[in-house]
C-alpha positions in Angstrom: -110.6 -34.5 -10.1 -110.2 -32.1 -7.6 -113.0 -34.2 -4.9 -109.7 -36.8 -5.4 -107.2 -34.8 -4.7 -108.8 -33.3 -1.6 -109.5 -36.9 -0.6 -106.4 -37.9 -0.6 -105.6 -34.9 1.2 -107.8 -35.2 4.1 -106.0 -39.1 4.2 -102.5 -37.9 4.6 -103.5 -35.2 6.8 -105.7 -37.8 9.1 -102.7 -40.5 8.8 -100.0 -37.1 10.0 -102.3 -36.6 12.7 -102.9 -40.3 14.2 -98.7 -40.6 14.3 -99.2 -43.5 12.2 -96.5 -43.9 9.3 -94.6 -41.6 10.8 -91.0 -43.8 10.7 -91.1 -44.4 14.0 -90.4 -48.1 15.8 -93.8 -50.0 16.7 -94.4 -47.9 20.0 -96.6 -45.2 21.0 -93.8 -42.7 21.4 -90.9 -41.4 19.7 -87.6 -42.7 20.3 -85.2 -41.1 23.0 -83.3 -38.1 20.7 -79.5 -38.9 20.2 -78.6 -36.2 22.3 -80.4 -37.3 25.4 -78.7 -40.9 24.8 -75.5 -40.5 27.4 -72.2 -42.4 26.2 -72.1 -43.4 29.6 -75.0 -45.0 30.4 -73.4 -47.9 28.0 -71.0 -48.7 31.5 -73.9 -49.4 33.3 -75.2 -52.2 31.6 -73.6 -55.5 33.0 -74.0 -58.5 30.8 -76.0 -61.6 31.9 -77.3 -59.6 34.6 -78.9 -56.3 32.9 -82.5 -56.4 31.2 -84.2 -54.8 28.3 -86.2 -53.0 31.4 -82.6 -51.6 32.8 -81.6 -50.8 29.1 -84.9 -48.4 28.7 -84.3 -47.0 32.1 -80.8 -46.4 31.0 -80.6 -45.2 27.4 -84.7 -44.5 26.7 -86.6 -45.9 23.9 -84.5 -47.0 20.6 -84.6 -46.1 17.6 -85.4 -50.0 15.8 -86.0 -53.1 17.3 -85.2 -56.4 15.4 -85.3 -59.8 16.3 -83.7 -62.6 15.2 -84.7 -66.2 16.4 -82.4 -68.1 14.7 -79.5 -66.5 16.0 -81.4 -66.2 19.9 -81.5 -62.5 19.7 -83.0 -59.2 20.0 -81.2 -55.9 18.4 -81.7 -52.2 19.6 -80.3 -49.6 17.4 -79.8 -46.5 19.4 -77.6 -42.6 18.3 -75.7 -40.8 20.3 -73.2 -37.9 20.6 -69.1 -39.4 22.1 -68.4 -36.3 23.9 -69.7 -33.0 22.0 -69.7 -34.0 17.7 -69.4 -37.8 17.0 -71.9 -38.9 15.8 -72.4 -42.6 17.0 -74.2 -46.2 16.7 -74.7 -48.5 19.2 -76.4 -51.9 19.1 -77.7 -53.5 22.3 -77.8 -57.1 22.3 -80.1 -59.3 24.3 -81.2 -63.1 24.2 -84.6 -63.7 23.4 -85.3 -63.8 27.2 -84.7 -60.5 27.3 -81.1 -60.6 29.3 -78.5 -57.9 27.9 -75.6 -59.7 26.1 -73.4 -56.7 24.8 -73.1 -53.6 23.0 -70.8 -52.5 19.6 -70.3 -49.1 18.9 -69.7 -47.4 15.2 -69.4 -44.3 13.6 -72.9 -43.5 12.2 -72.5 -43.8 9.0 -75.5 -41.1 8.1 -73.4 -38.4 9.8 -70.4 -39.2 7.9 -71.1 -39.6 4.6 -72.2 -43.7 4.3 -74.7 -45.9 3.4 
């Protein structure tokens, strides 16, 4: 009993350790924190013109990526701070070539209470 429980031990330590399982999107690297994510940077994005490359540069690594072929798009779900304590969504639209479409902007429903 207790060579299993230290087995399973040594797993979940080994799997902490690698970063694997650890929530994060499919990349080698966390994503960007919320409060590094600049309400700003949003205006600097021009639509049929900005790529996912510019959207990195601009706004860092997001927090989920999904795609959606049917529809001819890519999602990024990014968190960030309007001014100094709202706590925000934004979803970053691209086509499937990889061309920024638009961004919408929420209220992020974990700060406030949602689902």
């Amino acid at each position: 009993m207790l060579k299993a429980i230290r087995r399973c031990f040594d797993f979940a330590r080994s799997v902490l350790l690698s970063g694997r399982g650890s929530g994060y999107p499919s990349t080698d690297y966390p994503p960007t924190p919320y409060w590094m994510v600049k309400e700003a940077a949003f205006n600097d994005l021009k639509p049929g013109a900005s790529t996912r490359d510019d959207v990195l540069r601009e706004l860092g690594v997001p927090l989920l990526k999904s795609r959606f072929p049917r529809q001819g798009e890519e999602v990024w779900e990014y968190r960030y701070l309007q001014g100094t304590a709202t706590f925000m969504l934004a979803y970053v639209y691209f086509d499937l070539d990889g061309t920024y479409k638009y961004s919408s902007h929420m209220l992020d429903p974990a700060a406030y209470g949602g689902g």
